[in-house]
N, C-alpha and C positions, 0 to 999 in steps of 0.2 A: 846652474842651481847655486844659490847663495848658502854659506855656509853656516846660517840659522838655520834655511830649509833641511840641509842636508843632517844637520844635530837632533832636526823635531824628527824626522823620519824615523832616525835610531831610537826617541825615546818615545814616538809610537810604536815602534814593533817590539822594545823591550816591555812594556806598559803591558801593554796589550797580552803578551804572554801571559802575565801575571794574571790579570786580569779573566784572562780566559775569553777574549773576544775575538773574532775574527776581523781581520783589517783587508781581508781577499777586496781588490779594488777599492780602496781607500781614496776619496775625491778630497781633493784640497779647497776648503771653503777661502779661508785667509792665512796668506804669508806676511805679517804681523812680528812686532814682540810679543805677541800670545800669534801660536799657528793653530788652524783645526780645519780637522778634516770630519767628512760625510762618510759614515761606516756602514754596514749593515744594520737592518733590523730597527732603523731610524733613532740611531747613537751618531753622537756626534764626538770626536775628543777632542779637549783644548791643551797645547802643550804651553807652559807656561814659560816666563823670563826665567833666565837661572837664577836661584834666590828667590824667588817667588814660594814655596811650599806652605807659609804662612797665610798668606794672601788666598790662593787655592783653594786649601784647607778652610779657612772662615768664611769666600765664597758659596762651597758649598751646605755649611750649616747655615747659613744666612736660605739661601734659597732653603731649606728644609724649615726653619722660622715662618719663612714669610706664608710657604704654603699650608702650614698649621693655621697660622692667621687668618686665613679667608683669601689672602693676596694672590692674583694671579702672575706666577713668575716663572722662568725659565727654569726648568724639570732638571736637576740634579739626577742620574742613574741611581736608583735602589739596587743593593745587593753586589754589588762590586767594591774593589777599594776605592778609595775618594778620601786623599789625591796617592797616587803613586809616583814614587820620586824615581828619576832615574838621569843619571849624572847632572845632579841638582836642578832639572827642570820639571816642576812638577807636571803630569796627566792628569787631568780628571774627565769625568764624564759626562754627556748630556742628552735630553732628548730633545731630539728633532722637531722644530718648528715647524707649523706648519706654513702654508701659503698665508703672507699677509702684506701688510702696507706700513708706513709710520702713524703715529700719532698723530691728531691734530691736536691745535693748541688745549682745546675743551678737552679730547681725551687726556691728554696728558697732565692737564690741571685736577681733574677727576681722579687720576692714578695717584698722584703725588697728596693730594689731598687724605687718599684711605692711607696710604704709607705715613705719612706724617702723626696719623692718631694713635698708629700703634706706639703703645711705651714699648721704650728699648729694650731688649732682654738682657740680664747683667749675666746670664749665661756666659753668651757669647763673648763676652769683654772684647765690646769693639773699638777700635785708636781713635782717638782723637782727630779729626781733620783737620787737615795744615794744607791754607790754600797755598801757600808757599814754599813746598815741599820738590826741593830738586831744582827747583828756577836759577837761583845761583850759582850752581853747577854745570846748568846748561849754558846759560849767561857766560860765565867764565871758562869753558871748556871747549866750547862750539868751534869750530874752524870759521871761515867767513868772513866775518865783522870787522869791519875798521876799527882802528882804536878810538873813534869819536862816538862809534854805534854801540859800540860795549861798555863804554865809561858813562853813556848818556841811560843804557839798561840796567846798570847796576845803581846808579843812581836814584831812577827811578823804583827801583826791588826797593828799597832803604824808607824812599818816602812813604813807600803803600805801605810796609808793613810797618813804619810808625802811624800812620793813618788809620790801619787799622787796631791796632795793639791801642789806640784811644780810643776806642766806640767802649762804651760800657759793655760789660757783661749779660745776658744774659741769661735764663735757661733756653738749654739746647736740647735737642732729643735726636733720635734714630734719622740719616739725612742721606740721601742712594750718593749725592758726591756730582753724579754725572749726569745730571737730569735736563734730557734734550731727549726731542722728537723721535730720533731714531732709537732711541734709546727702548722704545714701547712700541713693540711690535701688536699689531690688530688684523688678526683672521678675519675672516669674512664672515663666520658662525660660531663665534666665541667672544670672551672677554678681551682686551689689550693685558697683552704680557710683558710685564717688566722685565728686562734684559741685565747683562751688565752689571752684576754682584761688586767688583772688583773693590770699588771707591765706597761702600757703604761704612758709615763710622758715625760718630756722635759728634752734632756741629749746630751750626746753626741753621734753621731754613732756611734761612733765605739763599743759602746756596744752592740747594734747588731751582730758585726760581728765578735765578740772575741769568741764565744762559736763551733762557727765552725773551727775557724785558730787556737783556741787552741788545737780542733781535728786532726787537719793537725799535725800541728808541736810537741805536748807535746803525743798526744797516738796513734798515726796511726788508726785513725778509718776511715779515709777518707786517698787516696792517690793522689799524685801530679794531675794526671787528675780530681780528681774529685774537687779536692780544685779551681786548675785554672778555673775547669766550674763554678766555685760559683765568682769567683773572673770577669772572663769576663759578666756573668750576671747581676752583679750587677754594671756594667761600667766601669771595668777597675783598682778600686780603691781597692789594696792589703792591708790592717791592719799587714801584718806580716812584713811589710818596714818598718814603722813608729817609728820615733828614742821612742818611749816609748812604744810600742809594750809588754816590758816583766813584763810593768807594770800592765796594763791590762789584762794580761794572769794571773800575782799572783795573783791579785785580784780575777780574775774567779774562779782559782783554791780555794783559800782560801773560796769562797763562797760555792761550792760543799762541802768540806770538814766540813763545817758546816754546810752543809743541812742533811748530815750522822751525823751528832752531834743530827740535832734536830729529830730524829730515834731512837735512843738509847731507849727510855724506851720503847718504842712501838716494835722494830725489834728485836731478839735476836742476829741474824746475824750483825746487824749495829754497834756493839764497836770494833766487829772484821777486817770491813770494814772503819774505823775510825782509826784504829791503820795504817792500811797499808794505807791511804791517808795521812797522818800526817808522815810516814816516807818517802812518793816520794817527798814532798814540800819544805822538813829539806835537801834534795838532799842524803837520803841515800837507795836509789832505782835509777839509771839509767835510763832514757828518752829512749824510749817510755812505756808510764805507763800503766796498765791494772787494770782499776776501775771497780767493778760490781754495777749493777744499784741498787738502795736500793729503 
């Protein structure tokens, strides 16, 4: 048992005290930097990164937000604490999902679509979204990388975010951060539920809808009909016209390719999966790319 596992344990069963829940056979959904387990009485708890309490804590009035709003989202526990800290890895609570499937492109341009009209609530005072938040650190800290593969990724971190730091400003509103397939869970006899509070902030949309068009256009996971059914769902409004479109796209990619960085010590598969993401970006792989999920 890894000794993340063995940390959540402790700060589910101190949690939980407090709480007043019973964790009597507690199932481990994911061992994660967020862990959660299947509890009784269809509660689920999420143990957070340490230092996370912030993030936790706005997760769940986010989901309390959204379901005032009319939005169908993943169920926050009423009436318990939310979040409960315990040696600074926050607990919060949830309810259990039912049986469902992902998104398809249409539903999830549908979802993204009602999410996007809401005005942002100044309540909440949500961060600012920084697609480049952490990359540098993973970049320069990773184990692995030769020094021709690290100097050639920090190089590139430098051009994107002057690349982007030149698009004009615009107005931004309320944006989930994470917006992908799996991200919107769909029952069988209910609405699609938006998942995955963690990354919601005020940004621009189009980050929402780069993680899909990047599938369209950069790996064929999705083809012309299914991208158009996302693109008419969600109003009409195409991210893959937009004279800075490829900016957005490196960035995205750049982000994957360093979330396989932050795997390395943990996956044994992942430097091998790092090497061939780092040579499609450098353009010495040909479009359309084929990533394995890490």
């Amino acid at each position: 048992m890894s000794k993340n596992r063995m940390a959540a344990d402790d700060a589910l069963a101190d949690a939980a005290r407090t709480a007043g829940l019973d964790i009597t056979g507690a199932e481990l959904i994911r061992d994660g930097s967020n862990v959660m387990f299947r509890l009784q009485d269809g509660v689920v708890a999420r143990i957070g990164r340490p230092g996370t309490q912030d993030v936790a804590d706005r997760e769940v009035k986010v989901s309390r937000w959204l379901t005032q709003c009319g939005l169908t989202v993943v169920q926050a526990v009423a009436d318990v604490p939310q979040p409960i800290v315990v040696g600074d890895r926050p607990v919060t609570w949830w309810r259990l999902l039912p049986e469902h499937r992902p998104a398809t492109p249409a539903e999830l341009g549908a979802v993204l679509r009602s999410f996007h009209a809401l005005p942002a609530p100044t309540y909440l005072d949500l961060p600012e979204h920084d697609p480049f938040a952490h990359l540098d650190q993973r970049i320069t800290d990773t184990p692995g990388l030769d020094d021709d593969e690290r100097a050639w990724l920090q190089d590139h971190l430098v051009q994107l975010d002057g690349r982007y730091r030149a698009i004009a400003a615009e107005p931004g509103g309320a944006i989930h951060g994470d917006a992908w397939q799996g991200n919107v869970a769909v029952p069988d006899s209910s609405p699609p539920i938006l998942l995955d509070l963690e990354m919601v902030s005020i940004g621009r949309r189009e980050w929402d809808l780069i993680q899909i068009a990047v599938d369209y256009t950069d790996f064929a996971r999705i083809n012309s009909k299914e991208y158009d059914s996302f693109v008419t769902a969600y109003g009409g409004s195409d991210v893959t016209e937009i004279p800075d479109y490829r900016t957005f796209a490196d960035i995205q990619e750049l982000r994957w390719v360093c979330f396989a960085l932050s795997k390395v010590e943990d996956r044994p598969d992942a430097a091998e999966q790092v090497r061939h993401r780092i040579a499609c970006i450098r353009g010495d792989v040909p479009r359309p790319w084929s990533w394995d999920a890490i």
